[in-house]
ZADO-962265 format. One record per residue (C-alpha): x, y, z; residue number from 0; residue in one letter. Coordinates in steps of 0.02 Angstrom, whole numbers, padded with zeros to 5 digits. Each point is the difference from the previous one (the first is absolute). Example, Ala and Ser with C-alpha at 12.3 -4.5 7.8 and 13.67 -1.06 7.14 Angstrom:
+--------+--------+--------+-----+--------+
!      x !      y !      z ! num ! residu !
+--------+--------+--------+-----+--------+
!  00615 ! -00225 !  00390 !   0 !      a !
!  00069 !  00172 ! -00033 !   1 !      s !
+--------+--------+--------+-----+--------+
END
This chain:
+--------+--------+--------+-----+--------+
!      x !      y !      z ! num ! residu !
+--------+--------+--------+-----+--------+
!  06418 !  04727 !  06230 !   0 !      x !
!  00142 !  00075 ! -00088 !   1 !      x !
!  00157 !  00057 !  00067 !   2 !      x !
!  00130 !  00098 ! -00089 !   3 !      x !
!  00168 !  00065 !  00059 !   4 !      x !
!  00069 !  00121 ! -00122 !   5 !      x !
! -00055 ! -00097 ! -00174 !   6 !      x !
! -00131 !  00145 ! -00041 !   7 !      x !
!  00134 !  00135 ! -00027 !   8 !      x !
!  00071 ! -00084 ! -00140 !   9 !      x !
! -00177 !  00002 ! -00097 !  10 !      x !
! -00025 !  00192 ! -00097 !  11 !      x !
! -00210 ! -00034 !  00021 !  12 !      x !
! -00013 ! -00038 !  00186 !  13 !      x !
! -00174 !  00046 !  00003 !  14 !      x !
! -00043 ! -00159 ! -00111 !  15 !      x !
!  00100 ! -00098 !  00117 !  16 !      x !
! -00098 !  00060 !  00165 !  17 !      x !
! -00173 ! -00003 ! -00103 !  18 !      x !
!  00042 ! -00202 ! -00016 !  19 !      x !
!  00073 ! -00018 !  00146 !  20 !      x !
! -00190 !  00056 !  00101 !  21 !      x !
! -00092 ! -00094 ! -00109 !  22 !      x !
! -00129 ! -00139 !  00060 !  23 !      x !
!  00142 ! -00127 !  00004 !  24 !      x !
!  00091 !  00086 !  00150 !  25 !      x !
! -00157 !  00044 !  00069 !  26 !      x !
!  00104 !  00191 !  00002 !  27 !      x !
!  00115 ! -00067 !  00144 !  28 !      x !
!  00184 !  00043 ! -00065 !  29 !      x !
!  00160 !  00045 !  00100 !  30 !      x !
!  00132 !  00115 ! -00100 !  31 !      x !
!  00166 !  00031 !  00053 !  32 !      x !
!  00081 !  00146 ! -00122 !  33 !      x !
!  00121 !  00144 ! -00044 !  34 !      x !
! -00057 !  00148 ! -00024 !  35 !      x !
!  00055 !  00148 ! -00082 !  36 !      x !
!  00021 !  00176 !  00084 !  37 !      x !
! -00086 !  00106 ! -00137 !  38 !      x !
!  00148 !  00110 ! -00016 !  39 !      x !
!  00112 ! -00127 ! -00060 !  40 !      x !
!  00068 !  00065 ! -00159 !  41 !      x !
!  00012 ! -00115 ! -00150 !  42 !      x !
!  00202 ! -00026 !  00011 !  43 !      x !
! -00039 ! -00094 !  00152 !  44 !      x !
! -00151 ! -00107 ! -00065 !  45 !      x !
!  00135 ! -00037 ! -00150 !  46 !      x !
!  00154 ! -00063 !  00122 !  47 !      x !
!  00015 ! -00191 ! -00009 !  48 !      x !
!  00028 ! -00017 !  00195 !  49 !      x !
! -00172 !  00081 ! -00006 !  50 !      x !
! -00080 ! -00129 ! -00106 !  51 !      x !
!  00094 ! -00138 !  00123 !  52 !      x !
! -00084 !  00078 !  00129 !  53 !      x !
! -00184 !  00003 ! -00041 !  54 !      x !
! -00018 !  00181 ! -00034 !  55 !      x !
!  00008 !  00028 ! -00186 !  56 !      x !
! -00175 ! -00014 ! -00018 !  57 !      x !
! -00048 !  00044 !  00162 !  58 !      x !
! -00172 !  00083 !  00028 !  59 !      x !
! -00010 !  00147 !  00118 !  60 !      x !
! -00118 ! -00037 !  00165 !  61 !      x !
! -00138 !  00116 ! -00075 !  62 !      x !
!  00020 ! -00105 ! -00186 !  63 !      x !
! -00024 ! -00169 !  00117 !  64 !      x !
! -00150 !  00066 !  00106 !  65 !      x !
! -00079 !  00076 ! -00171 !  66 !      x !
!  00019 ! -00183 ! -00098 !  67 !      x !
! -00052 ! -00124 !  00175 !  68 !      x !
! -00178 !  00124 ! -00007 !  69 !      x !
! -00018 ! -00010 ! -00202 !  70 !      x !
!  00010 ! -00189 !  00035 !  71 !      x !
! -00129 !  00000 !  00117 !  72 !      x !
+--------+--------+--------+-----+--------+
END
């Protein structure tokens, strides 16, 4: 089992992150806990440090999230 509460945003590949994360290890059980991005946000905002404090610099939209969890399997 993994678990992950807002350390995936950080990464810029997420997908290889989830791909790992459902391998045979986990037996594909993982929990995730994130930020995500509205996919309007304009790139001022992803560039504001209180931004980057709070999780969302890097932050996937809902559809990028759905799109890497089925690439992974």
């Amino acid at each position: 089992m993994v678990t992950s509460n807002c350390v995936i945003n950080p990464e810029a590949d997420k997908r290889a992150i989830l791909v790992e994360a459902s391998g045979p290890s986990t037996r594909g059980r993982f929990a995730i806990s994130a930020v995500v991005a509205d996919p309007e946000m304009d790139e001022a905002t992803r560039r504001d440090m209180a931004v980057w404090a709070g999780c969302s610099h890097r932050a996937g939209t809902e559809a990028e999230y759905c799109d890497a969890l089925e690439a992974a399997g």
